[in-house]
TORLOKE-997528 format. One line per field, with one value per residue (C-alpha): chain; x, y, z; residue in one letter. Coordinates in Angstrom, 3 decimals. Layout:
<recs>
chain [A, ...];
x [X, ...];
y [Y, ...];
z [Z, ...];
resn [A, ...];
</recs>
This chain:
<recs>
chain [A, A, A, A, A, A, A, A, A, A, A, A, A, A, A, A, A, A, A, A, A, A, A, A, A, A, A, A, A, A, A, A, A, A, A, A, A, A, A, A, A, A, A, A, A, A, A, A, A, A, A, A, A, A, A, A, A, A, A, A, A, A, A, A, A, A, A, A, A, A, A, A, A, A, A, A, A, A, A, A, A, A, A, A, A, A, A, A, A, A, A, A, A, A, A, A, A, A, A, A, A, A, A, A, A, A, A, A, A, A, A, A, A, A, A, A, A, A, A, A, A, A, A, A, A, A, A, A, A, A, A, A, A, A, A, A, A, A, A, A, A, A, A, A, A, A, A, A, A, A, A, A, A, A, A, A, A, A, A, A, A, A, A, A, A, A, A];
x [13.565, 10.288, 12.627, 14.199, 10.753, 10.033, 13.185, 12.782, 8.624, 9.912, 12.689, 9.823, 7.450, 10.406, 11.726, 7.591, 7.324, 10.719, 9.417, 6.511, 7.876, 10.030, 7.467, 5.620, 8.941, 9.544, 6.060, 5.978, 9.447, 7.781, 4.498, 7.007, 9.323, 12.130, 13.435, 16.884, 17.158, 20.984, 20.929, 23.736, 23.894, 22.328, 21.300, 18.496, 18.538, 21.091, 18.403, 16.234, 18.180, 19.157, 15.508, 14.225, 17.140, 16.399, 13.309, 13.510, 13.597, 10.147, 8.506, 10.074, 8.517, 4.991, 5.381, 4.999, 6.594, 8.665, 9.369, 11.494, 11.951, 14.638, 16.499, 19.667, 21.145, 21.996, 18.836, 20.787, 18.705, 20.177, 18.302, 18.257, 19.513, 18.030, 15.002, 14.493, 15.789, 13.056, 10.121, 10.506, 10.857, 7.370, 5.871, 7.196, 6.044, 2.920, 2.789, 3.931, 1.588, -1.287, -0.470, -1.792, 0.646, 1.192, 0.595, 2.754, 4.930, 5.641, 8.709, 9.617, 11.958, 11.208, 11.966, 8.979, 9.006, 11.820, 10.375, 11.680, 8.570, 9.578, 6.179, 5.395, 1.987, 0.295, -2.223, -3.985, -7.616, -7.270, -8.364, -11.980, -12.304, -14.206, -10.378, -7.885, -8.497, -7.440, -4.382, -1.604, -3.156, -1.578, -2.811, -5.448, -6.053, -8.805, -11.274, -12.345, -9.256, -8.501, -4.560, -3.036, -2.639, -0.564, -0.364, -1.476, 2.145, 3.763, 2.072, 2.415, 5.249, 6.894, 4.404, 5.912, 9.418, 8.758, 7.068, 10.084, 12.451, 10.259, 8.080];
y [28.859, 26.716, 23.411, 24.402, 25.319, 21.581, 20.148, 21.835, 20.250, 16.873, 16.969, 18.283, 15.053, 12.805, 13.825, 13.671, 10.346, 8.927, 10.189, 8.453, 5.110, 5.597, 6.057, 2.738, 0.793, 2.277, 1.330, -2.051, -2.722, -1.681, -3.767, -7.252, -5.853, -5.017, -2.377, -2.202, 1.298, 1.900, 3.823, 6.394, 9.035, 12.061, 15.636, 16.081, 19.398, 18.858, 16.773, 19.642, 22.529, 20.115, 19.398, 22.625, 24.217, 21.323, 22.496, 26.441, 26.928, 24.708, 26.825, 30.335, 29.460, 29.273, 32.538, 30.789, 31.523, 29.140, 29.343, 26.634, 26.668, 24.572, 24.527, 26.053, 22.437, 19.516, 17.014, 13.657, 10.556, 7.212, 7.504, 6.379, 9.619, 8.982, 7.382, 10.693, 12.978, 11.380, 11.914, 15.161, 15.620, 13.767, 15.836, 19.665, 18.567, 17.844, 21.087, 22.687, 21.178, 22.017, 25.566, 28.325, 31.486, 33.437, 31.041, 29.824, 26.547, 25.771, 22.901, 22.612, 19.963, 20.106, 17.494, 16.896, 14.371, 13.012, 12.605, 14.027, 15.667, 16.973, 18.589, 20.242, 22.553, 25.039, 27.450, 25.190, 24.504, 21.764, 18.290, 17.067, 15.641, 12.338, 12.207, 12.173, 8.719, 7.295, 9.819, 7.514, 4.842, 3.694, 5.360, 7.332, 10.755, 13.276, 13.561, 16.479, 18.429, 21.505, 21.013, 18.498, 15.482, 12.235, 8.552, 8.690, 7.438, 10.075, 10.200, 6.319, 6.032, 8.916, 7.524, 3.636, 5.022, 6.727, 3.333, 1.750, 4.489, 3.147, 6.380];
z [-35.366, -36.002, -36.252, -32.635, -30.951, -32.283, -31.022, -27.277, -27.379, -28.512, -25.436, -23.344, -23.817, -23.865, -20.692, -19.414, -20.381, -18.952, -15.627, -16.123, -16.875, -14.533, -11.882, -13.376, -12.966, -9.444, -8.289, -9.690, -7.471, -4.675, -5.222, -5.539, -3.025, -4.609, -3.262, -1.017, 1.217, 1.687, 4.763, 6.251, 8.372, 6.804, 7.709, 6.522, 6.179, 3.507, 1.503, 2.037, 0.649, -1.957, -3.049, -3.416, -5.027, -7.390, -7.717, -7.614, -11.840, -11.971, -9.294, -10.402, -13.983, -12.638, -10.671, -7.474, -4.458, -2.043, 1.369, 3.837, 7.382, 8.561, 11.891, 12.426, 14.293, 12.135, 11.925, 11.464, 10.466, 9.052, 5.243, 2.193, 0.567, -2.722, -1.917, 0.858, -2.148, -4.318, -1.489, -1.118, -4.861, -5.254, -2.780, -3.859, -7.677, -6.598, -4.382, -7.506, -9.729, -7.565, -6.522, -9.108, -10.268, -7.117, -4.849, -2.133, -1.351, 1.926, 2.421, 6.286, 8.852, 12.554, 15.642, 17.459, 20.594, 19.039, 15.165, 12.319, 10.395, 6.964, 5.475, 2.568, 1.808, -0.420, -0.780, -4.039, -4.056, -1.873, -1.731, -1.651, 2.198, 0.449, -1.401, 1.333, 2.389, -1.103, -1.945, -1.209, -3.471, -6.759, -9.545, -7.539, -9.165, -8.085, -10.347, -12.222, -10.728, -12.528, -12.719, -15.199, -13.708, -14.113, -13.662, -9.508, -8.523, -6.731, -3.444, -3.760, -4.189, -1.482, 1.010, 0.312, 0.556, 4.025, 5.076, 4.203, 6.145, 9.501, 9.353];
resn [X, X, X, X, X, X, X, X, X, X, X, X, X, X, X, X, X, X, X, X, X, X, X, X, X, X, X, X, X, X, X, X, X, X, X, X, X, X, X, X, X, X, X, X, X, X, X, X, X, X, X, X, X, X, X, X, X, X, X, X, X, X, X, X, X, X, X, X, X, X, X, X, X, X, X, X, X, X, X, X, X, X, X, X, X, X, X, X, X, X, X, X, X, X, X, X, X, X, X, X, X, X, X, X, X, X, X, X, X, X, X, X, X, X, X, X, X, X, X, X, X, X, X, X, X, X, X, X, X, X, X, X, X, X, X, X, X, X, X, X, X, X, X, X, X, X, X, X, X, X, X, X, X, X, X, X, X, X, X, X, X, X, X, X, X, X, X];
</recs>
């Protein structure tokens, strides 16, 4: 029993740390420019769903609640699927990571004067107003947050792939 406790923490940190160096080897493409988008006619909604049924285990574990509002009409873009898959993935984990037991995530996809707007929010502490301007940054954490925290790459990199998508 103690040998497969041990087993599941070493699987735990390995899979932590290949999402890190993944994230270092993703941002480094982007810094040379490196990266291709292959773009197709998507519904986004599709990459919604997708996402946060991806992500329903992670937030069910931490006793947080999620919530989507997506229109009932297709929402067709021409996207990377991937790299869109991977935003939203960056941003919900960071919701996730942010939001205390209880709280709330919301993930949403609107049209608006002819924009697709995919947001994502939560009912954390919040962001420090001096912080907001640096968020996006590579390897920008707050400091002193009171979550666990990790490399700074995930806003970077989700904002650099929306950049890339035109938006």
């Amino acid at each position: 029993e103690v040998r497969q406790e041990l087993v599941g923490t070493i699987e735990h940190h390995a899979g932590w740390l290949e999402g890190l160096v993944s994230d270092l080897l993703e941002s480094t493409r982007l810094e040379a420019g490196q990266i291709m988008l292959t773009r197709q006619p998507t519904d986004l909604r599709l990459i919604v769903e997708r996402t946060v049924r991806a992500m329903a285990p992670l937030i069910q574990q931490r006793g947080q609640h999620l919530e989507t509002a997506l229109p009932e009409a297709p929402l067709a873009a021409d996207v990377d699927r991937r790299r869109m898959e991977q935003v939203l993935t960056n941003l919900v984990a960071n919701a996730c990571k942010f939001t205390p037991k209880g709280g709330h995530i919301w993930v949403a996809l609107a049209r608006n004067n002819g924009e697709l707007i995919v947001s994502v929010a939560d009912d954390g502490e919040g962001i420090p107003a001096e912080h907001l301007p640096h968020l996006f940054q590579r390897f920008y954490t707050v400091p002193g947050g009171t979550a666990r925290t990790g490399l700074g790459l995930g806003l970077y990199i989700a904002r650099a792939m929306v950049e890339l998508h035109g938006g």
